[in-house]
C-alpha positions in Angstrom: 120.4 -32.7 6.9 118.2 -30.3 9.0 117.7 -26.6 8.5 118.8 -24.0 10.7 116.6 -22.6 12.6 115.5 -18.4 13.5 116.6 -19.5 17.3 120.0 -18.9 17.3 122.5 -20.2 19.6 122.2 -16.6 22.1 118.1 -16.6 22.2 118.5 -20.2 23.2 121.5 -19.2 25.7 118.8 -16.8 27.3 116.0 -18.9 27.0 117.6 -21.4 29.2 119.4 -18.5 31.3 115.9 -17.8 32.5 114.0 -21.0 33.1 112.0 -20.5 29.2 113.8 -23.1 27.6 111.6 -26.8 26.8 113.4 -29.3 29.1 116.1 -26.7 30.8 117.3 -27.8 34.2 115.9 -25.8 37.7 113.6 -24.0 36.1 111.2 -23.5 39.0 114.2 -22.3 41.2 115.3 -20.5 38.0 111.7 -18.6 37.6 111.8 -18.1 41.3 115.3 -16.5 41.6 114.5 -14.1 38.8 111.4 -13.1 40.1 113.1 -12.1 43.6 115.9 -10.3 41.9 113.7 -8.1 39.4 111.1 -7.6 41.7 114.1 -6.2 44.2 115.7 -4.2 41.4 112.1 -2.6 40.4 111.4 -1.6 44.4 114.3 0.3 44.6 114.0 1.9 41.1 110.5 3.0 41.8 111.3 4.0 45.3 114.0 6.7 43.9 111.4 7.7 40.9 108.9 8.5 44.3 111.8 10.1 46.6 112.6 12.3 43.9 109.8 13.8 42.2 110.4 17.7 43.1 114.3 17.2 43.3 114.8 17.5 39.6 112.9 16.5 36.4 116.0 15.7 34.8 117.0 13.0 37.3 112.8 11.6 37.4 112.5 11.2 33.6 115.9 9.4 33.9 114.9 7.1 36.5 111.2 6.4 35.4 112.5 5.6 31.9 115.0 2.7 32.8 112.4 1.8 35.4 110.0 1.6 32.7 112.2 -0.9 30.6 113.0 -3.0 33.6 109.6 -3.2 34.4 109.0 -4.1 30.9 111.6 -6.8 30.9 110.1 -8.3 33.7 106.9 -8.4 32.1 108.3 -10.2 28.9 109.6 -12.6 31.4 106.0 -13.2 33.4 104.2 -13.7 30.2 106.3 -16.1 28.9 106.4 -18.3 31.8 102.6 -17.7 32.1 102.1 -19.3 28.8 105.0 -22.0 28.5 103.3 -24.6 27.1 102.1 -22.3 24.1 105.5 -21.3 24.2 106.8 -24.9 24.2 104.6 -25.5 21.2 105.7 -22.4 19.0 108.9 -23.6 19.5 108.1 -27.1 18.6 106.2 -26.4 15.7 110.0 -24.7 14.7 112.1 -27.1 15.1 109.4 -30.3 13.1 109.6 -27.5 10.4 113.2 -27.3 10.3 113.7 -31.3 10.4 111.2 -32.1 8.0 112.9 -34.1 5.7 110.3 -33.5 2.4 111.6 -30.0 2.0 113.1 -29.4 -1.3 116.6 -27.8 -1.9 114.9 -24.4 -2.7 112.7 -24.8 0.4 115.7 -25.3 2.5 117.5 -22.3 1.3 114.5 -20.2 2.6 114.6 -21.5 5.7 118.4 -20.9 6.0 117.7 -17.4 4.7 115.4 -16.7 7.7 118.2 -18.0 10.1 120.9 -16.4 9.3 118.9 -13.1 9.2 117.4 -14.1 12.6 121.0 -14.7 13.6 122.0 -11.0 12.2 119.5 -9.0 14.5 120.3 -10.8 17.2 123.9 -10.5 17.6 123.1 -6.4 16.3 120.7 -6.1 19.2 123.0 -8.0 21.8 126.0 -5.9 20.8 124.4 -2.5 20.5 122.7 -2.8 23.4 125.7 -3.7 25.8 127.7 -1.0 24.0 124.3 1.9 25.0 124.4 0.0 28.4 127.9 0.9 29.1 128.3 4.2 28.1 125.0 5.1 30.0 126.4 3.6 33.1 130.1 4.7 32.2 129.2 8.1 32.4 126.9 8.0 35.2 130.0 7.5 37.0 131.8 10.7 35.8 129.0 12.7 35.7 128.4 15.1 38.4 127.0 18.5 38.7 128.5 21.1 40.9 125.9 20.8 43.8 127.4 17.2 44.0 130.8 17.7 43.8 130.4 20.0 46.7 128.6 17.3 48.5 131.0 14.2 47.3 127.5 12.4 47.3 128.5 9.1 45.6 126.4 7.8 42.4 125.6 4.6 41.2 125.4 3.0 37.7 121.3 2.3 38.4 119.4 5.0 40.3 118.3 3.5 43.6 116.9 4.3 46.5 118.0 2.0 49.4 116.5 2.5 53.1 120.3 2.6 54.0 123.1 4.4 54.2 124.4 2.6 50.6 127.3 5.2 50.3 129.7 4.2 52.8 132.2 1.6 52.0 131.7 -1.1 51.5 128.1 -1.0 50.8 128.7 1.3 47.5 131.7 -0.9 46.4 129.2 -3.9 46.8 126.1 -2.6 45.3 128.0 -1.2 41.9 129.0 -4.6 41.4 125.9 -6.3 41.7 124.0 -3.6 39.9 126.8 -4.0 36.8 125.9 -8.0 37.0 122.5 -8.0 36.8 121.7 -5.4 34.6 123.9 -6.8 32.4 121.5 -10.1 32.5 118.7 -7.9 32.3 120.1 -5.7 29.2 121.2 -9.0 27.5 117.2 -10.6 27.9 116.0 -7.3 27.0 117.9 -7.2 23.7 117.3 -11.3 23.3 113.4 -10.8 23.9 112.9 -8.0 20.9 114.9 -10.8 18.9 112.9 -13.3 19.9 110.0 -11.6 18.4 111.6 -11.0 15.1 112.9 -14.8 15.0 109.4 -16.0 15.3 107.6 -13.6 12.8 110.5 -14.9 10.5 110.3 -18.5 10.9 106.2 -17.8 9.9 107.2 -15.7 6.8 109.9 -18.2 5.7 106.7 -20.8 6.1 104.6 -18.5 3.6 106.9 -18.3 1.1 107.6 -22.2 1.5 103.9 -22.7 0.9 103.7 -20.2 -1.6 106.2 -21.9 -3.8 105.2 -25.0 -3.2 102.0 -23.9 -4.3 102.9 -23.1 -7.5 104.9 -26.0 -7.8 101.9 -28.2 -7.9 100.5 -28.2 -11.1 103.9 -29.2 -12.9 105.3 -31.8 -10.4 102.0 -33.7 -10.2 100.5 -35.2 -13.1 98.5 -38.2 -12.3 95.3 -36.8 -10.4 95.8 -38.9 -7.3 98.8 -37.4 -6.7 97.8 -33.8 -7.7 94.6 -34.4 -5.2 97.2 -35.1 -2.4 99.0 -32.6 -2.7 96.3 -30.4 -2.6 95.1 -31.4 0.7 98.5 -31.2 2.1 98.7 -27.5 1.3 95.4 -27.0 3.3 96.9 -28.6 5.7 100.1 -26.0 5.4 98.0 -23.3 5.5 96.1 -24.4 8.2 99.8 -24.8 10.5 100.9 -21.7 9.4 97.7 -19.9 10.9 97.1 -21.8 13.9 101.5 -20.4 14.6 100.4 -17.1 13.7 97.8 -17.2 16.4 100.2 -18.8 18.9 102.8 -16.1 18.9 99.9 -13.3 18.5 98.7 -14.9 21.7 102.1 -14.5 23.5 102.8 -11.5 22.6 100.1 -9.3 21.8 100.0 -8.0 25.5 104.0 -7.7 25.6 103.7 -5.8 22.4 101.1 -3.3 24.1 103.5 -2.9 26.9 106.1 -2.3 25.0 104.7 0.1 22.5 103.3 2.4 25.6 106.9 1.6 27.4 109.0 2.5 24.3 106.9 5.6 23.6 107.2 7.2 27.2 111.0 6.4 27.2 111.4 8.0 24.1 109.3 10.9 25.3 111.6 11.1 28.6 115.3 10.3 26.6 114.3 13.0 24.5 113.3 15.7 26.5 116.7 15.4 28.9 118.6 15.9 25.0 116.4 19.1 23.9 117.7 20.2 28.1 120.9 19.0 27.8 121.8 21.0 24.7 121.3 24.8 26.7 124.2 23.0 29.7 127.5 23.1 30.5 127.3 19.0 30.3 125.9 18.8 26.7 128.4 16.6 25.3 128.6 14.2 28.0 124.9 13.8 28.5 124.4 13.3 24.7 127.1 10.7 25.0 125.4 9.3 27.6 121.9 9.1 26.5 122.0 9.4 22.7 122.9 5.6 22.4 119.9 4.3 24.4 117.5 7.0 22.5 118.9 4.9 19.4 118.2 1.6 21.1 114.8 1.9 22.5 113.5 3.5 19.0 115.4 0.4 17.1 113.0 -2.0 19.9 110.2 -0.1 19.1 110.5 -0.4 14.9 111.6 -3.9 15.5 108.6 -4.7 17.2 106.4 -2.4 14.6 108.4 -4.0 11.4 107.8 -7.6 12.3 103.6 -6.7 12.4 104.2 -5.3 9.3 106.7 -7.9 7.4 103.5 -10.5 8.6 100.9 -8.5 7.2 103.1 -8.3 3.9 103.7 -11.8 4.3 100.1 -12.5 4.7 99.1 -10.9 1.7 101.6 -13.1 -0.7 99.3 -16.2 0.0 96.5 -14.7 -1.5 98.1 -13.5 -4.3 99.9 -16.9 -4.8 95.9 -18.4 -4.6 94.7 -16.4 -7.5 97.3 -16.6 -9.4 97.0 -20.7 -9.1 95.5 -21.6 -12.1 92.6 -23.2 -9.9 89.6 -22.9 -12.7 91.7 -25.2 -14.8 91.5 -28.2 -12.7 88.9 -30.4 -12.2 86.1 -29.6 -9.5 87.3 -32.1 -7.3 90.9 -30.8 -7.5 90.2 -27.3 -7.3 88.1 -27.3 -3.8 91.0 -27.4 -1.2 92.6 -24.0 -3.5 89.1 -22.7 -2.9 89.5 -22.9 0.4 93.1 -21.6 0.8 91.4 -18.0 -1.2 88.8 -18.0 0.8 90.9 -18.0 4.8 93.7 -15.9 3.0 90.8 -13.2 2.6 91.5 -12.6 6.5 95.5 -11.7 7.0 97.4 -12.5 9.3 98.7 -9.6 11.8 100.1 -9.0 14.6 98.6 -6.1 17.2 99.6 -4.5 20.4 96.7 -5.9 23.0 93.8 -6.3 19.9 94.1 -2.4 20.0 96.8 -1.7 17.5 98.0 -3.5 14.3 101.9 -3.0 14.3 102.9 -1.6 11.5 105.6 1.0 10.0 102.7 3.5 10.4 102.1 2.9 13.9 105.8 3.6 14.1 105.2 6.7 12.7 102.3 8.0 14.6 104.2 7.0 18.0 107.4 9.4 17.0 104.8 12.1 16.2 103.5 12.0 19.4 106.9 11.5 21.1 107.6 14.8 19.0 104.5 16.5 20.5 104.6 15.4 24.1 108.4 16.9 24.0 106.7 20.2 22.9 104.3 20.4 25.3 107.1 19.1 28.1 109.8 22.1 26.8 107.0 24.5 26.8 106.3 24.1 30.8 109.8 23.8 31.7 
């Protein structure tokens, strides 16, 4: 019977959803569609963020930053289909681990682990987000300040700027329902996408602590040298998988992660100077309402994102203590030269970094809320 694996049933719904999935039907008119409908969405975004830089910071910061995570979406999306044969081979590589039939009982429970914990943050992510998307869009609705109720001007769920009267009915009817649609796709791949990321760096720890115990394993299954010999060679070769994956998905997403970290940083920045603003106006309550949710969200993207570089690292590390801690000098030369091996690569750990600038870590995390803390200073200060 075959494992489950970290790609749950959702990641693979949006996988196929948009043209990323091995073997999924249309996926050039798939990629091709998407494009036009992102690129169309991002146009109009950035041509409000332009229209409206003196009319109000307030309004600019809350364009820019859902521009910014559109955009960033996008991105995701570009990458991925740049590189979909790596991508085709990650995902490979996941599913001949999950049907290998050698694993042990102990080895499969591992894997299971992983999946259902891949499984977990997915369905958090997908939930939380829709329920941040439509309050934020709920309340856009309702919310008006007295300048626009005196001007009836309509508002929709997305700022846009269209080179239209978009208004009148029924362009505004028309437009509200196809912004609700696809940002809905677009919220859904966004919260898929930062799972996607998670179920990958999990598969590649539930493969370290595989190797690790079988490892250990070794020197009491194995008696007869032949065997002993085999098996030591076959954990080279182990080792040697579980890198070349490590460099696969660091290869996918190491530019996505620098994105992201600069993306989630300035959003941050934005969300949580129009709360510090919100707090001395008549709309406090609803804006916080509004906005406190996708605060919560994009800093939950961000420490995903930082978390997974850092459960790697952690990860990485458990090899090498799992090598010393072989009882290597006990075997015979001949034996002991593929351990030898194993110590020395495991000297070099296996991370994951936001474009070769930044390791992700917990402390990256940190340093980006200090200076989403300082930039909101310096921001409240000018106003």
């Amino acid at each position: 019977m075959a494992s489950k694996t970290t790609i749950s049933r959702p990641l693979e719904y949006s996988l196929r959803l948009f043209g990323a999935w091995p073997g999924s039907s249309c996926q050039i008119l798939k990629t091709i569609i998407w494009t036009m409908i992102m690129l169309t969405f991002l146009v109009f975004q950035c041509w409000y963020c332009i229209s409206h830089i003196k009319s109000g910071l307030v309004e600019l910061l809350d364009g820019l930053s859902y521009t910014l995570s559109n955009s960033l979406v996008f991105l995701k999306l570009i990458v991925i289909w740049i590189h979909k044969r790596t991508f085709y081979e990650i995902l490979t590589t996941i599913f001949e681990d999950s049907n290998n039939w050698n694993l042990t009982i102990e080895n499969r429970r591992i894997m299971t682990d992983k999946a259902t914990l891949s499984s977990r943050i997915t369905n958090f992510l997908i939930g939380y987000f829709g329920l941040s998307f439509l309050m934020y869009t709920g309340l856009t609705l309702v919310l008006f300040d007295e300048d626009q109720i005196i001007s009836k001007q309509r508002k929709f769920l997305i700022r846009m700027e269209f080179p239209f009267d978009a208004t009148t009915s029924p362009y505004y009817e028309i437009i509200l329902v196809m912004q609700f649609i696809l940002e809905s796709f677009i919220v859904y791949l966004a919260a898929t996408s930062i799972a996607l990321i998670a179920a990958l760096i999990l598969h590649v720890g539930s493969q370290i602590e595989v190797f690790c115990q079988n490892l250990q394993g070794i020197s009491c299954i194995y008696e007869k040298e032949e065997s002993r010999v085999l098996a030591m060679k076959e954990i080279v070769v182990k080792h040697e998988r579980i890198i070349r994956l490590s460099k696969k998905v660091e290869t996918i997403f190491s530019y996505i992660s620098l994105y992201q970290f600069l993306s989630n940083t300035l959003v941050i920045c934005f969300i949580s100077f129009i709360l510090v603003i919100s707090l001395h106006t008549e709309q406090a309550t609803v804006l916080i309402v509004k906005c406190f949710p996708y605060y919560i969200a994009i800093n939950c993207e961000a420490f995903i994102l930082c978390y997974t570089g850092e459960y790697l690292t952690s990860k990485s590390e458990t090899i090498t203590k799992s090598a010393y801690n072989f009882l290597w000098y006990d075997l015979k030369p001949q034996e002991a030269r593929s351990i030898l091996l194993v110590i020395l690569r495991s000297q070099k750990q296996l991370t994951l970094t936001a474009g070769k600038f930044v390791s992700l870590s917990l402390e990256a995390f940190a340093n980006m809320l200090k200076a989403c803390a300082s930039y909101v200073s310096v921001l409240y200060a000018m106003y």
